[in-house]
C-alpha positions in Angstrom: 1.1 -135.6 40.7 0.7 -132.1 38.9 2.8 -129.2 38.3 1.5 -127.4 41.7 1.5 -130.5 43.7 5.4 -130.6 43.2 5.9 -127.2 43.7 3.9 -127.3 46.8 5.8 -130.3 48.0 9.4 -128.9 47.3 7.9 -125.4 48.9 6.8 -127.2 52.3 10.5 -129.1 52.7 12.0 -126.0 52.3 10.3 -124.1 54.9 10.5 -127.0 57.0 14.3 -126.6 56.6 14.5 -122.7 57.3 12.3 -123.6 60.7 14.8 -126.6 61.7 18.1 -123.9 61.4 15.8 -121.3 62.9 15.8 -118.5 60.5 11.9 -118.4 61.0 9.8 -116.7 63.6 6.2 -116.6 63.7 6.5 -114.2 60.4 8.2 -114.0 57.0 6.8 -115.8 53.8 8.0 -117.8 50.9 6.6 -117.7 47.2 7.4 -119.7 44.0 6.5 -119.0 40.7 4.1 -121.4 39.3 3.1 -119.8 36.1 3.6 -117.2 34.0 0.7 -115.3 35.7 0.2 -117.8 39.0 2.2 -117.4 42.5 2.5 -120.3 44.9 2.6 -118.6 48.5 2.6 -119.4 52.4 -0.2 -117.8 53.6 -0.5 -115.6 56.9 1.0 -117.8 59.1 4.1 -119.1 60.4 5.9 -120.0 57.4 7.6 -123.2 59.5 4.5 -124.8 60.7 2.6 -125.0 56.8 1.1 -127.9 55.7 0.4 -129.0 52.4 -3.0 -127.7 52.7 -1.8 -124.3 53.5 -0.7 -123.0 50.3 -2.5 -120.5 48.3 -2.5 -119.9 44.9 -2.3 -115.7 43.5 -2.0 -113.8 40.5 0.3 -111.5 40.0 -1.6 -108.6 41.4 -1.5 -110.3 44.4 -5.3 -111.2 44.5 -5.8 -115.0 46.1 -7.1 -117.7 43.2 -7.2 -120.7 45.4 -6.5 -122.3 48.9 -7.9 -121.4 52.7 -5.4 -119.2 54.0 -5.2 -115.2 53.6 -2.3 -113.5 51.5 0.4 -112.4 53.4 0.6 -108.4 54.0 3.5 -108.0 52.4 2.8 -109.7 49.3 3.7 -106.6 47.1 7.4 -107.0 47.8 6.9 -110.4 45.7 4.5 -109.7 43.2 6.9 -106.3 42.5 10.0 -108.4 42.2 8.3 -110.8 39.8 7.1 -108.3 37.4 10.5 -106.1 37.6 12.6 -109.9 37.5 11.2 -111.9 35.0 13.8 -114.8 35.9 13.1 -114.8 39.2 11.0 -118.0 40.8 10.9 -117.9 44.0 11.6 -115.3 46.6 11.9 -115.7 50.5 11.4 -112.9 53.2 12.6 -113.5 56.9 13.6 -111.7 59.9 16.6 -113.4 61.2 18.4 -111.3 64.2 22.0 -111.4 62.3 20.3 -109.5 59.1 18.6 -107.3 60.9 21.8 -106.5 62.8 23.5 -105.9 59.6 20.8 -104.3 58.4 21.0 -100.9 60.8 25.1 -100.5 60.5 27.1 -99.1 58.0 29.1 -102.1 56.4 26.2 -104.5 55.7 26.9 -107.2 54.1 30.6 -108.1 53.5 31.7 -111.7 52.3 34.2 -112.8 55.3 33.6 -116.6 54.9 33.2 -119.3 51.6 29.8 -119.7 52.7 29.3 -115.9 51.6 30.8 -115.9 48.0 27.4 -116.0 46.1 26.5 -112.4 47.8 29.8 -111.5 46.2 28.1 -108.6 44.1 26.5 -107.1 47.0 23.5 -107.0 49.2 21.9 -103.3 49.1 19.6 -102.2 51.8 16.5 -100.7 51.5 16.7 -97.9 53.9 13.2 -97.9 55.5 11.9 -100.2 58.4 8.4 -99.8 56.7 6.5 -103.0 55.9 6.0 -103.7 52.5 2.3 -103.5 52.7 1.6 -101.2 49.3 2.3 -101.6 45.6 4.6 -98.2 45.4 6.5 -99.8 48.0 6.8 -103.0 46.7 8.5 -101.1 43.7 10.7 -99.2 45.7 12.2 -102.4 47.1 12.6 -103.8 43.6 14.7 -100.8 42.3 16.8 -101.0 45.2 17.1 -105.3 44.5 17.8 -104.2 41.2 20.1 -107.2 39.4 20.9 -108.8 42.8 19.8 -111.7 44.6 19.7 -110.7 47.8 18.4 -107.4 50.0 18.6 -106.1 53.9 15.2 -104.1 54.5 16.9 -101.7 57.4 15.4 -103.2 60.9 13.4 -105.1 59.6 14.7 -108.0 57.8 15.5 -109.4 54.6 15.1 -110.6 51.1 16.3 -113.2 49.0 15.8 -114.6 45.7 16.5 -117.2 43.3 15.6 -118.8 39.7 15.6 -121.8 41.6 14.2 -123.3 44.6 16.8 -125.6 45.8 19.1 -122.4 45.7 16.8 -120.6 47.3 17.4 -122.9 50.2 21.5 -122.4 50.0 21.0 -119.0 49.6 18.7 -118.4 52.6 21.1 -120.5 54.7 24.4 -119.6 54.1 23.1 -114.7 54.1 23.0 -115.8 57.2 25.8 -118.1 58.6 28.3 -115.4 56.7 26.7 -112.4 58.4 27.0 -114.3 62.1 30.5 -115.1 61.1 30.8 -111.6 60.5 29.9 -110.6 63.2 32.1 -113.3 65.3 35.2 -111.4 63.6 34.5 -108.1 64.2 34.7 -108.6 68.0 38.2 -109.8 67.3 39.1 -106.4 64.6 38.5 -105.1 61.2 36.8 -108.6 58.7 38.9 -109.3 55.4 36.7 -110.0 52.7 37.4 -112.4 50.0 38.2 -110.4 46.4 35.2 -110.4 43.6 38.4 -113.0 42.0 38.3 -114.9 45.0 34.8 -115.2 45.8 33.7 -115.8 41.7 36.1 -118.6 42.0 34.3 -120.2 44.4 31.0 -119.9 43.0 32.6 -121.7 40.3 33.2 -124.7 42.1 30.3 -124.6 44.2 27.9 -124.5 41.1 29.8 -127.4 40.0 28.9 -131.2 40.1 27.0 -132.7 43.3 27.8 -129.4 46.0 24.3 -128.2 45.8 23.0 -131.7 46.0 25.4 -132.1 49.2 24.1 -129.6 50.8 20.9 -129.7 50.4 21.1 -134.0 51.7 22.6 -132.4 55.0 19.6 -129.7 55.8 17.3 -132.4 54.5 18.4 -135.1 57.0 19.3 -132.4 59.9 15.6 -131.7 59.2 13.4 -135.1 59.0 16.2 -137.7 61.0 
């Protein structure tokens, strides 16, 4: 099995985790990098319901190589985060109700829970509910990302990213199980967040050993048992 195969093998599992927890609707796309100058994409579809023979392949402009499926419309927020982050490899764009929620309020995102720390240097918000349908656009969003791995687009959704598709998954899960838990405390009064000290420390660990390995058995198994 090549390169692509694998990639397109890891790609499906992890869209078939995001559908299981529910983060998906009938929108939102996933992309790895699978060259230098290749993208590996869902195309316009569902992102939960892909098949193997869904994928498409594009280059970075964006343009579709291979595959049966039509880009998605907002593939300019991913090919403009790949050219501004070269050590990005993978990006994922969903819509669930918690980020949008956090999206349109003042606070954002605040790290209340463990599940949180890795969002410990912020998650800006890119204050336009505009899709991101247009190269100039795509570039605004990537100034705004900037250095961090993770962005609200105000009412619309949000964006995460990774070096690494595995984390991708952890990532994508746990933006938004700390934002619902957010929201869960702020019914009861004013969310402490963990400390940058207190939240790095934890990332420590967490990046340790077997933990993402853990959790990724867990989704894996709440997905295919």
């Amino acid at each position: 099995m090549d390169h692509v195969e694998l990639l397109k093998e890891k790609l499906l599992l992890a869209c078939k985790i995001f559908q299981s927890q529910k983060l998906f609707d009938g929108f939102g796309h996933v992309t790895v990098r699978a060259a230098e100058d290749r993208i590996l994409s869902t195309p316009k579809m569902p992102p939960g319901k892909v098949s193997m023979r869904d994928f498409i392949i594009l280059n970075m402009e964006g343009e579709k190589l291979e595959g049966f499926g039509e880009p998605n419309g907002e593939t300019p927020m991913h090919t403009s985060i790949y050219r501004a982050r070269p050590e990005v490899k993978c990006i994922l764009h969903y819509h669930p109700d918690e980020l949008i929620a956090a999206s349109v309020v003042e606070q954002g995102v605040k790290v209340v829970a463990n599940c949180g720390v890795f969002f410990y240097q912020g998650t800006p918000i890119f204050d336009s509910p505009s899709l991101i349908v247009t190269p100039a656009l795509g570039d605004d969003l990537a100034r705004v990302l900037a250095g961090h791995n993770s962005i609200l687009l105000r009412g619309h959704g949000a964006t995460v990213v990774s070096d690494d598709l595995d984390e991708l998954v952890r990532l994508g899960i746990n933006l938004v199980k700390n934002v619902r838990i957010q929201i869960m405390a702020s019914v009861l009064g004013a969310p402490k967040a963990h400390s940058e000290a207190e939240s790095r420390s934890i990332v420590e660990l967490e990046t340790q050993g077997n933990a993402l390995r853990r959790f990724l058995d867990y989704y894996i198994s709440e997905t295919l048992d």
